[in-house]
N, C-alpha and C positions, 0 to 999 in steps of 0.2 A: 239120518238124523244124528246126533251128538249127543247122548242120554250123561255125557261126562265133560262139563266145558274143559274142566284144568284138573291137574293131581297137585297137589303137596304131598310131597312123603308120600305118605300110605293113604292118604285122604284124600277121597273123591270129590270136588263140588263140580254139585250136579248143575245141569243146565235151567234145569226144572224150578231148581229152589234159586237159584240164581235170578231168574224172572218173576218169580214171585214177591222176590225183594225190591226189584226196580218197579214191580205194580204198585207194591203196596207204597215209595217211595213217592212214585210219582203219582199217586193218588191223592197222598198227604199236600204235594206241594202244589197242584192245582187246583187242589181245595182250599186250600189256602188264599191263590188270588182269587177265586172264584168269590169268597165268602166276602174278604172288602170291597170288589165292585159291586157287590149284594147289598153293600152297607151295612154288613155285620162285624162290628168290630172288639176289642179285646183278645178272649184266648176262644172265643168260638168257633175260629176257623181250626185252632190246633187239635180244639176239644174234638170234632168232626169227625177229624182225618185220625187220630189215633183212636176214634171209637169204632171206624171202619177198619184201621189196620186189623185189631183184637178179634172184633166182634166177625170177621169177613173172612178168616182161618181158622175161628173155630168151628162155627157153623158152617164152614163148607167140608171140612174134615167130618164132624158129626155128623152128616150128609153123607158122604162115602164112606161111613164107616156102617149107617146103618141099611144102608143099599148092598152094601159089599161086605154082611157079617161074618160070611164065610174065608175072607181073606185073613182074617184075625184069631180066629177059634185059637191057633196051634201057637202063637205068639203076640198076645194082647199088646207088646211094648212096640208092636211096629206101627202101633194106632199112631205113633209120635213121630214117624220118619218120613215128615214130609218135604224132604228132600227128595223123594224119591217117587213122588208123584201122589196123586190121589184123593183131589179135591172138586166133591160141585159147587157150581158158582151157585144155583140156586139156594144151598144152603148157608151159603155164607153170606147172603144178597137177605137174605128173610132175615137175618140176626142180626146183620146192620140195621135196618130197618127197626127191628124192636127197641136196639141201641140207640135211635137216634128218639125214639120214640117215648122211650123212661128220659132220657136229657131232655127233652123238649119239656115232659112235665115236670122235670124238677127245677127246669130255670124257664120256665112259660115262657118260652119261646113258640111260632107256631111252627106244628111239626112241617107244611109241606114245605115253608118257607128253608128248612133245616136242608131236607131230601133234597130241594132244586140245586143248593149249592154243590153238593157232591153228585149229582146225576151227569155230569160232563167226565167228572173221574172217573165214577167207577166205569165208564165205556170204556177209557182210557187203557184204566189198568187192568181191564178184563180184558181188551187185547193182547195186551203183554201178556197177562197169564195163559192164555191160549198160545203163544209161541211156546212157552212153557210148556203144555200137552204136547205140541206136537217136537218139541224135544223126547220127550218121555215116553210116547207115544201112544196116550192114553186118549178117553177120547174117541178113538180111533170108526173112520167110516168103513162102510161095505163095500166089497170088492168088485170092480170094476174092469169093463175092459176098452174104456174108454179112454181119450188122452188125459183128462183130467183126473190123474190120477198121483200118488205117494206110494213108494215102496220105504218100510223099514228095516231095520238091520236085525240080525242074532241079539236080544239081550232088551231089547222095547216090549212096552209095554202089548202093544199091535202086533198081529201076525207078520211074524218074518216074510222077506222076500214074496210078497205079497199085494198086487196094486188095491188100492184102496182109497175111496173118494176122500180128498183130506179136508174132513168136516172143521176140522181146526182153523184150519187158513180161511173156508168160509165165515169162522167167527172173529178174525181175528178182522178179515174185512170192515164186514156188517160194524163191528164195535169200533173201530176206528172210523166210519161213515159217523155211526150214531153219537159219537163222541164232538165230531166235528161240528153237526149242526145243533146239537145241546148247548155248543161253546159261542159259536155266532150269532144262532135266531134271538133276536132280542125278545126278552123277556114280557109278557104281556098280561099275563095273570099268577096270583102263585099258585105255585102248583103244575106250570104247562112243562117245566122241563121232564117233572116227573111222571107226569102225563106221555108225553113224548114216548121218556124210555120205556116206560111200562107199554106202551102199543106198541113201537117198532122194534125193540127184542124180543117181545110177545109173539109176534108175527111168524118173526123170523128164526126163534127156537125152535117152534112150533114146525116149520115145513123143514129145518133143517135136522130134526129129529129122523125123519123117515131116512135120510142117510146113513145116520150112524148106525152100528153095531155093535159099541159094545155093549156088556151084556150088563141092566140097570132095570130091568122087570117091567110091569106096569105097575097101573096106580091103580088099585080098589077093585081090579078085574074089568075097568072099564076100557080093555086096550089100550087107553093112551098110554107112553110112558109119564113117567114121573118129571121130565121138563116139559112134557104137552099139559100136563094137568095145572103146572104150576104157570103154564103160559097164559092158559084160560083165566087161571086168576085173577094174571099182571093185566087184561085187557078188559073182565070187570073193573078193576080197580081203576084203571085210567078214565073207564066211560064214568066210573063214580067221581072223579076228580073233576069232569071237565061237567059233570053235570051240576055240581057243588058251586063249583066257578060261574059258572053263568049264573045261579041264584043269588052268592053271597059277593060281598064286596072285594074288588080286587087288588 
């Protein structure tokens, strides 16, 4: 893997942060068309996209920062080197959501109506950001001696020289699938895109947790980890979406 795309001088840019910028980039701008074949028009396609840029690094960083306190004790300022790897999507994924959530009541808009328009992005850009992991090599699966397998280098996140199932590319998959049919299935209720993502990355966290290894705890002592737990949520939430839809007007 290349945990370093290019040097300038003495300056490293990383591969990591590099993808993270074309996620959040290309988040903004297919959210953008996404929101005028939506029929929402002015600046609420821009409003969207730069509330998930914000709101979608910081919560995901707060997320790995409170998972991984132990990485920070001895230098609190590396909480800000996110060039360098070290971000859950779950936590960045729950803070958009809040975000879109206080915008929605302050310009009564409805909220799921908000979330559909960016639910094709964010699969999007959370693919990209997962190229990003598996640059860095965080992330990173259990070890395997199967073909389906990634070795990393000296200086990754991931055990060196090492085969290891590469849970990254699984999500980089899945999110590029899930992005694709967000963007085609015509829309039929609101609410179904988000419906959608919230089941089929639910699922699919979910079973592609038992892969991974890095080390991210459980939740509450109830053995899951903390993307299984939060998976369970995404697939209440969706059965609550779609049970809301069939009651209320669409």
């Amino acid at each position: 893997m290349h945990p370093v795309l290019f040097r300038v001088g003495n300056f490293d840019v990383a591969t990591y942060g590099v993808c993270l910028g074309l996620a959040l980039f290309l988040g903004l701008l297919l959210g953008t068309v996404r929101a005028r074949r939506d029929g929402l028009v002015g600046d609420t396609a821009w409003d969207l996209g730069l509330i998930a840029m914000v709101c979608a690094v910081v919560g995901a960083r707060l997320e790995y920062v409170r998972t991984h306190p132990g990485s920070f004790v001895e230098d609190p300022a590396r909480i800000f080197a996110l060039r360098d790897g070290g971000l859950v999507f779950y936590g960045g994924f729950v803070c958009t959501l809040l975000g879109y959530a206080i915008y929605a009541r302050v310009k009564k808009q409805p909220f799921l109506a908000l979330t559909d328009v960016m639910a094709p992005s964010l699969a999007f850009g959370h693919a990209l950001g997962r190229l990003g992991c598996l640059s860095a090599g965080c992330c990173y699966g259990r070890e395997t001696e199967g073909w389906w397998h990634i070795t990393f280098p000296e200086g990754s996140l991931a055990p060196a020289r090492t085969p290891l199932i590469p849970t990254q590319l699984h999500e980089v998959i899945a999110n590029l699938a899930i992005g694709t049919l967000l963007w085609f299935l015509p829309r039929r209720f609101v609410g179904q895109r988000t419906a959608l993502l919230f089941s089929l990355y639910g699922v699919f966290r979910f079973v592609n947790e038992f892969f991974r290894n890095d080390d991210r705890g459980t939740f509450a002592g109830t053995g899951l980890t903390n993307g299984q737990a939060t998976s369970v949520v995404m697939l209440l939430a969706a059965a609550a979406i779609v049970a809301w839809a069939r009651r209320g007007p669409r």
